[in-house]
C-alpha positions as CSV (number, residue, x, y, z in Angstrom):
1,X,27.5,128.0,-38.2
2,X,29.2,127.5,-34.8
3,X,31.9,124.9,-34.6
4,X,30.7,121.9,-32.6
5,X,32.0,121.2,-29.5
6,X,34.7,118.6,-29.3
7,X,33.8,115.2,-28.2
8,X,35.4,113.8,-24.8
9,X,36.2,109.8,-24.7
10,X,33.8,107.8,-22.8
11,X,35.2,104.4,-20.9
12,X,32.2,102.2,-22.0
13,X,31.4,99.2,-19.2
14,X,32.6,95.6,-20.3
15,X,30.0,93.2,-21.2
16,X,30.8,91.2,-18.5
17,X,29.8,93.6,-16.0
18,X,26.2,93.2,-17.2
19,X,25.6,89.8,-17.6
20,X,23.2,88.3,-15.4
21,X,24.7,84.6,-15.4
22,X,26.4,83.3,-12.1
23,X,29.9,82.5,-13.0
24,X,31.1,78.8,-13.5
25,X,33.1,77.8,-10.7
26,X,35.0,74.7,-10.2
27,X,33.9,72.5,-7.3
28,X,36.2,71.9,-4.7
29,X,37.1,68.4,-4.3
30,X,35.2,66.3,-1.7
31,X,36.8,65.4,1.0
32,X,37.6,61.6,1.0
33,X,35.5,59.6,2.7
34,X,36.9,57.2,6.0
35,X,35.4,53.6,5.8
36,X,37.5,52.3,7.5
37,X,35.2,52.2,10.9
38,X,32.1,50.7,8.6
39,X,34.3,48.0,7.5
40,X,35.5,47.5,10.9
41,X,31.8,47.6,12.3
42,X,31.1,44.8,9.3
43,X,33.3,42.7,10.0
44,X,32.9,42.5,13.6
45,X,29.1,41.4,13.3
46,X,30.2,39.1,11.0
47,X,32.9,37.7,13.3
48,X,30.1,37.7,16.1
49,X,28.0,35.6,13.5
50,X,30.4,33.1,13.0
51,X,31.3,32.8,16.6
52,X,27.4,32.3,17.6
53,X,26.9,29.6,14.5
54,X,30.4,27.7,16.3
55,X,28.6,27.7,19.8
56,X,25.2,26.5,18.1
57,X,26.8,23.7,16.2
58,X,29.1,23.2,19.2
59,X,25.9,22.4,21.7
60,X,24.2,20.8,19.1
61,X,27.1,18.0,19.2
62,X,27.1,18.3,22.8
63,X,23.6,17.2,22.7
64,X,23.9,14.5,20.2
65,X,27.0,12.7,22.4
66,X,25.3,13.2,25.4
67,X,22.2,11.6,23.7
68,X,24.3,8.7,22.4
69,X,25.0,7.9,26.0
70,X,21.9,8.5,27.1
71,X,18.7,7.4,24.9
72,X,21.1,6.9,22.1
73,X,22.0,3.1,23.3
74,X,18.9,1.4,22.4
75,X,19.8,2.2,19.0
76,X,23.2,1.3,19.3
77,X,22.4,-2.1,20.8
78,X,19.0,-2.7,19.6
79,X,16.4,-5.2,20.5
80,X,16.1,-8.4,18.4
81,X,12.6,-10.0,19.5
82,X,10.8,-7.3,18.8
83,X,10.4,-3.8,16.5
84,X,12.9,-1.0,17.8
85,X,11.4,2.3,16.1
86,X,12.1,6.0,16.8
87,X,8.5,5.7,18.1
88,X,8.7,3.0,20.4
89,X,10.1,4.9,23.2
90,X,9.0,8.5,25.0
91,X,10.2,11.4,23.2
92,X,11.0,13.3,26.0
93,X,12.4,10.3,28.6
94,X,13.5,7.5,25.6
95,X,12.1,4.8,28.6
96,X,10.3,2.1,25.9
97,X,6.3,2.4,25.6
98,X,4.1,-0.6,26.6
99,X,1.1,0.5,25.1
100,X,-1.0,-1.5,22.2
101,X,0.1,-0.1,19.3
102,X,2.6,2.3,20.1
103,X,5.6,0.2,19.1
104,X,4.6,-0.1,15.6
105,X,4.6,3.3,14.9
106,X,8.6,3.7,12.8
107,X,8.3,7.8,12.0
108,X,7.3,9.8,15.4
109,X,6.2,12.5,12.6
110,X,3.5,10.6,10.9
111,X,2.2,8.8,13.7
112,X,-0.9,7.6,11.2
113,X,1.9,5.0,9.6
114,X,1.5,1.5,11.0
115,X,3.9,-1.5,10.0
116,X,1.9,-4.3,9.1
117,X,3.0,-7.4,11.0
118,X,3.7,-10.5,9.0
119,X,3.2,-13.9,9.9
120,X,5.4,-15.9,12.1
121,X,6.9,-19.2,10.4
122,X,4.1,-21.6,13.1
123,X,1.2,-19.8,11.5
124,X,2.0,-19.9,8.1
125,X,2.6,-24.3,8.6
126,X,-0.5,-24.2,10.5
127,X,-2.5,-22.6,7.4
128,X,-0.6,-25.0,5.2
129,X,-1.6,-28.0,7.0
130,X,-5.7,-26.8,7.7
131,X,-6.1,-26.6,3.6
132,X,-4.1,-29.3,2.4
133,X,-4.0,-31.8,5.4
134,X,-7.4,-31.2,7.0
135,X,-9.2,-30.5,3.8
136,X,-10.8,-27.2,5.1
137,X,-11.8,-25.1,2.3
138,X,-9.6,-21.3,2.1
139,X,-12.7,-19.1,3.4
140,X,-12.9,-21.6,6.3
141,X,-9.4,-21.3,7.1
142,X,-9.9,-17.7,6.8
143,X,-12.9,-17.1,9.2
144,X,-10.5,-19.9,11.7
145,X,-7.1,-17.7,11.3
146,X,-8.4,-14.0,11.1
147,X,-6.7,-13.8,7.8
148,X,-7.5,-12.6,4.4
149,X,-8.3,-15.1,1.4
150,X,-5.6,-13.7,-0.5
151,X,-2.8,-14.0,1.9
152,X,-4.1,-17.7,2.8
153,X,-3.7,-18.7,-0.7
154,X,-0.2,-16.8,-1.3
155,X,0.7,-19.2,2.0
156,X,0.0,-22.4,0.5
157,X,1.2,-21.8,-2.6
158,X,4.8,-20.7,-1.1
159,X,4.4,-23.4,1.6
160,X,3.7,-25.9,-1.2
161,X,7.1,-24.5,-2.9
162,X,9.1,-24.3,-0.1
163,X,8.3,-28.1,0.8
164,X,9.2,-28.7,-3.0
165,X,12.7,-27.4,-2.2
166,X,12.9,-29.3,1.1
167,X,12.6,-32.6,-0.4
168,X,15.0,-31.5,-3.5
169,X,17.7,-30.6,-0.4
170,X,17.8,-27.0,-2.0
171,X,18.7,-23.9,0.7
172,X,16.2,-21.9,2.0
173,X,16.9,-17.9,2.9
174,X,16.0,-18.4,6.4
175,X,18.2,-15.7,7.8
176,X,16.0,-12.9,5.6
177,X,12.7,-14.6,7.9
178,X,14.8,-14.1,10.9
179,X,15.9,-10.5,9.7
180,X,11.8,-9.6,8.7
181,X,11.0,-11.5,12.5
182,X,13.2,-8.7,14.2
183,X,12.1,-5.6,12.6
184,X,8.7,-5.8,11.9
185,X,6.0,-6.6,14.2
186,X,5.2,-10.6,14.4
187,X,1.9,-12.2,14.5
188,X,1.9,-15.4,16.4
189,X,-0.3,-18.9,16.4
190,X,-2.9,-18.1,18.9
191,X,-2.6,-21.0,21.9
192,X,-6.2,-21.8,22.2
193,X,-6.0,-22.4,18.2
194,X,-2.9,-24.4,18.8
195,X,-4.4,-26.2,21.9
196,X,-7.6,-27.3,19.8
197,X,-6.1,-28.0,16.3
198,X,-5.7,-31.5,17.3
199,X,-9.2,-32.0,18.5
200,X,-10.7,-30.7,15.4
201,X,-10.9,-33.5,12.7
202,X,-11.2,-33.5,9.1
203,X,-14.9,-32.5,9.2
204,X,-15.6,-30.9,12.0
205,X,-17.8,-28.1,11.4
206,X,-17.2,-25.8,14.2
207,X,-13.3,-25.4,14.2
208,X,-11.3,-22.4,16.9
209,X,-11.2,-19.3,15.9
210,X,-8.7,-16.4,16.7
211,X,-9.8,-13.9,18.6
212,X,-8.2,-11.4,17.4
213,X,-7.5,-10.8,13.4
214,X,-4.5,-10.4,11.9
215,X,-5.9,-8.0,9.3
216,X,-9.7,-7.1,8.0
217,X,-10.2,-9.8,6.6
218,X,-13.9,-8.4,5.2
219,X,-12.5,-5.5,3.4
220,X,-14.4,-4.7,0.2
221,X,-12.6,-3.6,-2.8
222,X,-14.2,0.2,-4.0
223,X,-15.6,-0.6,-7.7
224,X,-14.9,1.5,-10.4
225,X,-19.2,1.9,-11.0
226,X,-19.9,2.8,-7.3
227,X,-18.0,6.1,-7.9
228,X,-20.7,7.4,-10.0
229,X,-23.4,9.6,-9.3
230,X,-26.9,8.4,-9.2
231,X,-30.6,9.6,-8.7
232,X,-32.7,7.6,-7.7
233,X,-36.3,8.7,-7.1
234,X,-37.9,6.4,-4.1
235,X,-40.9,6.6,-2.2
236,X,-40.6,8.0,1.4
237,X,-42.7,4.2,2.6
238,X,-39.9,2.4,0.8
239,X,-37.0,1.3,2.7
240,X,-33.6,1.6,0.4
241,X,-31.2,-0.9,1.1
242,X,-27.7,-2.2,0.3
243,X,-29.3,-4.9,-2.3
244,X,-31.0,-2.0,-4.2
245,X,-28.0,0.3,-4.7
246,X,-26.2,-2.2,-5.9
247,X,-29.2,-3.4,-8.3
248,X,-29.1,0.7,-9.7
249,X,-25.0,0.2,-9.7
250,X,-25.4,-2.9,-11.5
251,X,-23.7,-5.0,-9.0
252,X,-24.0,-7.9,-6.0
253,X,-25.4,-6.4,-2.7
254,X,-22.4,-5.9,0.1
255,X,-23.5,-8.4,2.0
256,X,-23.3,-11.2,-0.7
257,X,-20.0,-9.0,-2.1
258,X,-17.9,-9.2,1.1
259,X,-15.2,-12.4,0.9
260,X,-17.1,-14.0,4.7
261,X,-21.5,-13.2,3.8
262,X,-21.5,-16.4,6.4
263,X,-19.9,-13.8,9.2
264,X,-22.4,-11.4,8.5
265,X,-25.6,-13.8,9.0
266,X,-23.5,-14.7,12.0
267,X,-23.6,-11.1,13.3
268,X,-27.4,-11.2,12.8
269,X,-28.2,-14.0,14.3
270,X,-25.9,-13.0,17.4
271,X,-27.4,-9.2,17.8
272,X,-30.8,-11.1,17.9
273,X,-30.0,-12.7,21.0
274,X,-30.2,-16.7,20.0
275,X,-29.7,-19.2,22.0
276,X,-25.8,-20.7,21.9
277,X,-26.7,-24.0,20.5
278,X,-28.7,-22.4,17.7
279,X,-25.9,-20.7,16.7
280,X,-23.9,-23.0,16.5
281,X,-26.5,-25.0,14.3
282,X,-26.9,-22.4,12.1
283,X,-23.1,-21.9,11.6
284,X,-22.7,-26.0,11.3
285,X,-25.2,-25.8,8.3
286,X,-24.1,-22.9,6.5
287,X,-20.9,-24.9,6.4
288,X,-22.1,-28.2,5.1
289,X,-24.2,-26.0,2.7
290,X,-20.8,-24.4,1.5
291,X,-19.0,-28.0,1.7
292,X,-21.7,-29.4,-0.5
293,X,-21.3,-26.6,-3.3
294,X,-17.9,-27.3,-3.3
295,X,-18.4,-30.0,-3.9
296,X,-20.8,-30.5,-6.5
297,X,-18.6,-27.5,-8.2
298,X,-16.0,-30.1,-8.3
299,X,-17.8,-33.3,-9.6
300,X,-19.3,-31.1,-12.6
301,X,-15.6,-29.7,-13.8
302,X,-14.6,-33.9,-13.7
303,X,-17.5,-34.4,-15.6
304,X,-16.5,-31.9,-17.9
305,X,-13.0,-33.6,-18.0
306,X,-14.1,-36.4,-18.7
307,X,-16.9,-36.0,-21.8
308,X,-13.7,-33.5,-23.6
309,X,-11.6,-37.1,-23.8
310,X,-7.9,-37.3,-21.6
311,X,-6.0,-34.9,-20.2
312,X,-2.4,-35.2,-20.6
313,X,-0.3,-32.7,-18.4
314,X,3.2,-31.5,-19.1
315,X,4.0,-28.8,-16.7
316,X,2.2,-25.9,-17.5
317,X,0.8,-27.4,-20.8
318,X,-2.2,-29.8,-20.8
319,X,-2.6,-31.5,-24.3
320,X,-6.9,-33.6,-24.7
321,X,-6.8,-35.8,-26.6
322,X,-10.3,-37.2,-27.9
323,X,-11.3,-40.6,-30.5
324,X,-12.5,-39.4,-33.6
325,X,-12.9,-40.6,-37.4
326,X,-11.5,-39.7,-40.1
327,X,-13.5,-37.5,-42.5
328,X,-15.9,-36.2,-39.5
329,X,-13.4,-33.8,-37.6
330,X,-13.6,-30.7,-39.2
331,X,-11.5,-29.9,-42.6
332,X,-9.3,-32.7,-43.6
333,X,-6.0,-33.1,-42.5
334,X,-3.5,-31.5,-45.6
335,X,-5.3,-28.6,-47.1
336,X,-3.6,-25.7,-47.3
337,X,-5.3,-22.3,-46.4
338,X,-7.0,-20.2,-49.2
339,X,-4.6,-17.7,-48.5
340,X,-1.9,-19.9,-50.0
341,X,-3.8,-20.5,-52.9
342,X,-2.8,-18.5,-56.7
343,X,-5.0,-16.7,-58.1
344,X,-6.7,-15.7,-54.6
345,X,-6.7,-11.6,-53.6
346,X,-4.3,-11.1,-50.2
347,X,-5.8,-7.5,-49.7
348,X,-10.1,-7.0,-48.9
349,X,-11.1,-5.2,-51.8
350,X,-14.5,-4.2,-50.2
351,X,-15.4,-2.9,-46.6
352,X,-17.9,-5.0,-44.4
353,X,-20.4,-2.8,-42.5
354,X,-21.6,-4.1,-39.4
C-alpha cells in the first residue's frame, strides 16, 4: 500500500471575514448647536412687543387727557338742573343733544334703557291737595294728572306722612329730593293745570287735564290664565271680540279690565265725530255716575258699621264692641275646652274621609 502523501497546513479565513453584519461604529458626536442668534431673534420681537404695547398705552392716555380738556369737562363740572348722561351729548363732537328723549338715555350702548322721571315736589302737593282737599276720587285725579293709580295713592299716603312729621317739627331728607331732582329726569306741574286748579271747585265735573302723561297710565297687567292656549271653534258670521276671549279665559273684557274704561268710551265717542258739547255731557255723566257709586259704596260699609255695634280704634287695632245678654252669646263665659278635659283622647283615633 503506497504511503499517503503528507498533508500541507492550510491558513483557514477568520470568521469575521465572512460575516455579513455591518460593523458597530460609534457615532461621532454632533456638533453643538448655536442658539444664541434664535434667542437673540426672540428676544428682540419681544422687546418690539413691549415697545408697541408702551406707545399704545402711551396714546391711549394722550387721548384720555386730551379728552379731559376737551369733552371731559361736562363731566367734571356737571349740570345740576337737568340729567348729565354719557348719552346726552354727540359721540363724536360731545356738543349736548336737544332732542326729545335723547337726554334720558344714561348707557350710549343700550340706547333701549330709559330713566324714568319722577315727580317734582309741586306735583306731588298738587295730587295731595285734588284727593284730600278737593274731594276728587284717585281715578279722577289720575285721568287729570296723566298718572297711574298706583303712584297717586303712594303720593298721598307719603304726602299724608310727610305732613305728619311737619307738624311734629321732625326733619325731612330734603337734600336726597334735590340729589334725585338733578340726576334723573323731572316731571313738572303742567301750567294750564296750574293756571285752572283754582277755577275748578269741589265738584266740578270737567277738571284740566295734562296733555301729556307722565307714564301709561292704562297699562294692563298680563294674567297668569291669558298665557294659555285655547281653541275656540266660532262661526266665520260671528264677530270675536275682546268680551269673548275673556269670557273663554274666564276673565273681565279689556275694556272694563283697564284702570280708566271711562277713557276708552271717551275715545269712542271722539273717533265718531260728536259734537264738543256732547262730549263733554257724556264725560260730565260718566262722572256723576262714578261719584254716585262711590258713594252709595260708602253709605253701605257705614251701615255695615253701624248694625256690628262701635268701633273703637287704637292704631292699627280696632276692637266692636256690641250689647248682648248673658246666656245668648255663644258658649258661656268659663268653660274650658274639651281638650283640657281628663279622660278625653289628644290624638284622632280614626281618619275622616271627605
Amino acid at each position: 500500500m503506497p504511503p499517503l502523501p503528507r498533508r500541507l497546513p492550510v491558513a483557514l479565513p477568520s470568521r469575521r471575514a465572512f460575516t455579513t453584519s455591518r460593523p458597530l461604529l460609534k457615532k461621532p458626536p454632533a456638533p453643538a448647536e448655536d442658539n444664541s442668534s434664535e434667542e437673540g431673534g426672540r428676544l428682540t420681537q419681544q422687546g418690539v412687543r413691549a415697545e408697541l404695547h408702551k406707545e399704545a398705552q402711551r396714546r391711549l392716555v394722550a387721548d384720555y387727557e386730551k379728552w379731559v380738556e376737551t369733552a371731559g369737562q361736562n363731566f367734571k363740572y356737571p349740570l345740576f338742573n337737568e340729567p348729565n348722561y354719557a348719552g346726552s351729548y354727540d359721540p363724536i363732537t360731545w356738543e349736548r343733544k336737544q332732542l326729545m328723549g335723547a337726554q334720558d338715555v344714561p348707557f350710549p350702548a343700550n340706547r333701549h334703557f330709559r330713566v324714568h322721571p319722577v315727580l317734582s315736589d309741586e306735583f306731588r302737593e298738587a295730587i295731595w291737595e285734588s284727593v284730600v282737599e278737593k274731594g276728587r276720587s284717585v281715578r279722577q285725579t289720575s285721568m287729570m294728572f296723566g298718572v297711574s293709580l298706583e303712584r297717586v295713592a303712594a303720593v298721598v299716603r307719603l304726602k299724608a306722612v310727610e305732613k305728619k312729621w311737619v307738624e311734629k317739627e321732625k326733619p325731612l331728607a330734603t337734600f336726597l329730593t334735590k340729589c334725585l331732582a338733578s340726576m334723573m329726569p323731572v316731571t313738572h306741574l303742567p301750567s294750564h293745570i296750574t293756571d285752572n286748579a283754582s277755577k275748578d271747585s269741589k265738584d266740578s265735573n270737567k277738571p284740566a287735564r295734562a296733555s301729556r302723561n307722565h307714564e301709561n297710565i292704562q297699562e294692563l297687567l298680563v294674567h297668569p290664565f291669558s298665557t294659555a292656549q285655547a281653541f275656540i271653534p266660532a262661526s266665520e258670521s260671528h264677530r270675536f271680540t275682546r268680551e269673548d276671549a275673556g269670557k273663554h279665559f274666564g276673565l273681565p273684557a279689556t275694556d272694563d279690565a283697564v284702570p280708566h274704561p271711562s277713557l276708552i268710551q271717551l275715545a269712542r265717542d271722539q273717533n265718531a265725530k260728536m259734537d264738543q258739547r256732547e262730549l263733554v255731557a257724556r264725560q260730565a255723566e260718566r262722572d256723576r255716575l262714578e261719584v254716585e257709586k262711590k258713594e252709595e259704596g260708602e253709605r253701605k260699609k257705614k251701615e255695615i258699621a253701624e248694625k256690628s255695634g262701635t268701633v273703637v280704634e287704637n292704631g292699627r287695632w280696632q276692637w266692636r264692641l256690641q250689647e248682648a245678654e248673658t246666656g245668648k252669646v255663644g258658649i258661656r263665659y268659663g268653660v274650658p275646652h274639651q281638650d283640657r278635659k281628663r279622660g278625653q283622647y289628644k290624638v284622632p283615633r280614626k281618619v275622616v274621609v271627605p
